[in-house]
C-alpha positions as CSV (number, residue, x, y, z in Angstrom):
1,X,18.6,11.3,11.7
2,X,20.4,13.8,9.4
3,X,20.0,14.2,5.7
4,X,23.3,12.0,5.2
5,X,22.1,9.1,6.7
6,X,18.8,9.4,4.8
7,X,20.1,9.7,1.3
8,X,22.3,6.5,2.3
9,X,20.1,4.4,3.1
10,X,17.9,4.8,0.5
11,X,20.3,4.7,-2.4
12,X,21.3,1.2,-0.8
13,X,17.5,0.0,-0.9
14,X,17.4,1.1,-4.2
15,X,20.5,-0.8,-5.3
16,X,18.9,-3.7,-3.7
17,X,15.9,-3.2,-4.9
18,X,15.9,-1.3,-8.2
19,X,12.0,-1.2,-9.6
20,X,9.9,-2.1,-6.3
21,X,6.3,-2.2,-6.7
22,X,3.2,-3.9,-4.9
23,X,3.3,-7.6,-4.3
24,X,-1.0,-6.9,-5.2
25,X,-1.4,-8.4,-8.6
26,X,-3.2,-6.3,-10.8
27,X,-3.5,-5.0,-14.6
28,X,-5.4,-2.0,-14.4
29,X,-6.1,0.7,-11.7
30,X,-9.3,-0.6,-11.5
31,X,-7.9,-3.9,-10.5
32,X,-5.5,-2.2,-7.9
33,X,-7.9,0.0,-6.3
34,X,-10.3,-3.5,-5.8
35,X,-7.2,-5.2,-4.6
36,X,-6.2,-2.3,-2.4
37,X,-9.8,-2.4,-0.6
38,X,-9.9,-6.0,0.0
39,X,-6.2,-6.0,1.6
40,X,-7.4,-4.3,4.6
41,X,-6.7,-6.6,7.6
42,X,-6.0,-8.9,4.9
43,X,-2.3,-10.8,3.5
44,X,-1.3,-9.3,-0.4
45,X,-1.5,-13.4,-0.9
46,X,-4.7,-14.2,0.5
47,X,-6.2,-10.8,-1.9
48,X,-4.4,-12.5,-5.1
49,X,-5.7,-15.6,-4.5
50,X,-9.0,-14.1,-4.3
51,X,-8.6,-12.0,-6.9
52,X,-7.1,-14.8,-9.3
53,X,-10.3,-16.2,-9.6
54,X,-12.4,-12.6,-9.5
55,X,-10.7,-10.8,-12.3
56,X,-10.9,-13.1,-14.9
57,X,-14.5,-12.6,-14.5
58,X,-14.8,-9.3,-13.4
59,X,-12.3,-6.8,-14.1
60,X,-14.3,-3.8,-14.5
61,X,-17.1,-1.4,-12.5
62,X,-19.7,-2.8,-15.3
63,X,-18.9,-6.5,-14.6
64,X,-18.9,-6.2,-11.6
65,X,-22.0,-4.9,-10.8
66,X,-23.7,-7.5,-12.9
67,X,-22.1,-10.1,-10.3
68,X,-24.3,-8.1,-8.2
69,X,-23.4,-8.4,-4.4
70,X,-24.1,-11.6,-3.2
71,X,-21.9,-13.2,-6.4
72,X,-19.1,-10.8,-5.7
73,X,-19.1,-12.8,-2.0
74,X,-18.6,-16.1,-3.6
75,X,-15.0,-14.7,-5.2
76,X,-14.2,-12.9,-2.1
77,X,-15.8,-14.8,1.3
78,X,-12.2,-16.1,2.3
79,X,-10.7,-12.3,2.8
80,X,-11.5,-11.0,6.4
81,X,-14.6,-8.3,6.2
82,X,-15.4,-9.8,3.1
83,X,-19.4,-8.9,3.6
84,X,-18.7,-4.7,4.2
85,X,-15.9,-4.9,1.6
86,X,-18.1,-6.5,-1.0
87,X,-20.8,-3.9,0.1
88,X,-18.3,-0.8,-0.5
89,X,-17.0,-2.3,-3.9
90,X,-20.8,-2.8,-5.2
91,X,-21.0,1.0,-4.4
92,X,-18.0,2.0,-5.5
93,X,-18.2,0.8,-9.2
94,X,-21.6,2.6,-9.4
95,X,-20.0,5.9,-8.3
96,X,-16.9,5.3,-10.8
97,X,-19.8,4.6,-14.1
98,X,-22.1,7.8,-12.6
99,X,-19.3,10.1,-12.3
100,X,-16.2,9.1,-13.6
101,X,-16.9,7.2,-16.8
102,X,-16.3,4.0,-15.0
103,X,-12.3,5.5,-14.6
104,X,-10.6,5.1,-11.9
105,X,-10.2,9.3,-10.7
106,X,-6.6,10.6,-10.3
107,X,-7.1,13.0,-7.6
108,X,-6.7,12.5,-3.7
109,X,-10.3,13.6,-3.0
110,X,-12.4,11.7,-5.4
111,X,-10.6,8.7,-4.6
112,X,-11.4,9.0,-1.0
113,X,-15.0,9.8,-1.6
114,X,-15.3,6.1,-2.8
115,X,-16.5,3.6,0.2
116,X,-13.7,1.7,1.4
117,X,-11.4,4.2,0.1
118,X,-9.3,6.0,3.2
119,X,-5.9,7.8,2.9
120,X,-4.0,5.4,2.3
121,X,-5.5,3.1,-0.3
122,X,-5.9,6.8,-1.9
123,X,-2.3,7.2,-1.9
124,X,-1.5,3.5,-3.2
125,X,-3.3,4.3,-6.0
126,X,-1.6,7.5,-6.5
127,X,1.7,6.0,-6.3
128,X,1.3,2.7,-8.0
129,X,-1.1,3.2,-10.5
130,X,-0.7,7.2,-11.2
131,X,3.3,7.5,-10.6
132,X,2.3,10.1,-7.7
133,X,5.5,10.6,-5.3
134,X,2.9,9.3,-2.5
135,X,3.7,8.1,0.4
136,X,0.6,5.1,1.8
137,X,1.8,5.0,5.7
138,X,0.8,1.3,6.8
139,X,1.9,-0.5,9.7
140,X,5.0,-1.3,8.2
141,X,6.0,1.4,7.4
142,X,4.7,3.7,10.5
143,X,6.9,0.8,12.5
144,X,10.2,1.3,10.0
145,X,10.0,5.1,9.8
146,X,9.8,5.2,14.1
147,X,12.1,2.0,14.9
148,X,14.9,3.4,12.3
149,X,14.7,7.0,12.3
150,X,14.2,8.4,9.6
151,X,10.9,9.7,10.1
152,X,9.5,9.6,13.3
153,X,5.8,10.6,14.4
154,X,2.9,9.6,17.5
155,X,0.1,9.1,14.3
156,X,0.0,8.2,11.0
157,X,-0.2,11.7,9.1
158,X,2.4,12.5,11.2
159,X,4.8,10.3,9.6
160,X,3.7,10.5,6.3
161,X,4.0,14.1,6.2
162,X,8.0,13.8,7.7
163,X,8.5,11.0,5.1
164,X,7.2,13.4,2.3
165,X,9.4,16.1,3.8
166,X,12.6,14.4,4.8
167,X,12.9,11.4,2.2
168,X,15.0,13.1,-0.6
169,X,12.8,13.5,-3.8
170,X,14.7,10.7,-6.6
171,X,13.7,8.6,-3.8
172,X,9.9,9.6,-3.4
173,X,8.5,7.7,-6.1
174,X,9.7,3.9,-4.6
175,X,10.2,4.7,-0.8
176,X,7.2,3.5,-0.1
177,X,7.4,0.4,-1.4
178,X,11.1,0.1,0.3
179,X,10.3,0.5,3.2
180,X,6.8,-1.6,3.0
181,X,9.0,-4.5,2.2
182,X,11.5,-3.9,4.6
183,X,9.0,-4.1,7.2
184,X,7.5,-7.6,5.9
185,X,10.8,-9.4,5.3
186,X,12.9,-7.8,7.7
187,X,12.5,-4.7,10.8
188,X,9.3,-6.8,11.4
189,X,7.4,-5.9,14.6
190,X,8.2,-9.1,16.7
191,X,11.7,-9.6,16.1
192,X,13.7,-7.2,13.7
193,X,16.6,-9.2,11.9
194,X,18.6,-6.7,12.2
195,X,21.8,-8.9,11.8
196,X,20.0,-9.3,7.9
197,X,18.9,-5.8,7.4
198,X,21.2,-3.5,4.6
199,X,20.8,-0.7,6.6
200,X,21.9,-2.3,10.1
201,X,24.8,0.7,10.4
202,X,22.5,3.7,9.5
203,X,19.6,2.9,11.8
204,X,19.0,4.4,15.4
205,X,17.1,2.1,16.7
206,X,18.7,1.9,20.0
207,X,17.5,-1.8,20.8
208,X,19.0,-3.8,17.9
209,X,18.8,-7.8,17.9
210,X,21.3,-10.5,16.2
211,X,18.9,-12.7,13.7
């Protein structure tokens, strides 16, 4: 895919789409960066109903902690790994109080030094909470960036490091959440709806399906 085609398509997502952001609900980056470890292998709406009923509670390392683990369980036990994730939160909000004044760090490596934190909930944080020109590769978006195109790659770090590369930089900021949503609503990995998708023309995907 050439440069042409890239800058295309993602001025049309952003017409579309003009200030994307996560469908997570949160207020804080402390709230994100809890939201972001209990959405592995989990649905954005299953976390925020979860999370509903958590943050009004506890919304900070502190609080928390004084759930204690087995009471952060009882806001959390209908999210998938909800047991390991509840361990790694418990031991992440002591690490942020010890060492971080109970702040959520800005940098890539102290964030991923936090249980339950890997790349990419490290760089959704960065992006969404920071305004980092990040890019979290999911399965959406390693899916999208192969089936269109525009950045393709055998392993995750592959792809992110093309997207970071090839994506042209206005666009850096939001792509990621583009092309998340994208890959929810529309080049999903069943059935693409192609005959629904904005950027139907520009993609290469050689194997394109009517909705």
């Amino acid at each position: 895919m050439n440069r042409q085609k890239r800058q295309e398509i993602f001025e049309r997502l952003r017409a579309d789409n003009p200030h994307p952001t996560t469908e997570l609900n949160y207020n804080s980056p402390f709230e994100l960066l809890i939201a972001v470890i209990l959405s592995a292998q989990a649905t954005d709406k299953g976390v925020n109903k979860a999370t509903a009923k958590l943050f009004p509670v506890a919304n900070t390392p502190r609080a928390i902690l004084a759930l204690g683990e087995d009471g952060l369980k009882q806001y959390i036990k209908t999210i998938g790994l909800f047991n390991s994730k509840a361990r790694n939160i418990i031991k992440t909000c002591r690490i942020l109080l010890d060492a971080h004044d109970g702040d959520v760090p800005r940098e890539r490596r102290a964030l991923e030094a936090l249980p339950g934190v890997g790349r990419k909930t490290a760089n959704v944080v960065l992006n969404t909470a920071f305004g980092e020109p990040t890019m979290a590769v999911d399965t959406h978006i390693f899916r999208v960036a192969n089936r269109t195109g525009i950045a393709r790659g055998k392993t995750v770090l592959e792809v992110e490091k093309r997207l970071l590369r090839l994506i042209p930089r206005e666009f850096l900021q939001d792509a990621h959440h583009w092309l998340i949503l994208l890959g929810r609503y529309t080049c999903t990995a069943r059935k693409p709806r192609c005959g629904s998708c904005l950027i139907e023309d520009l993609c290469e995907y050689p194997h394109k399906v009517e909705d």
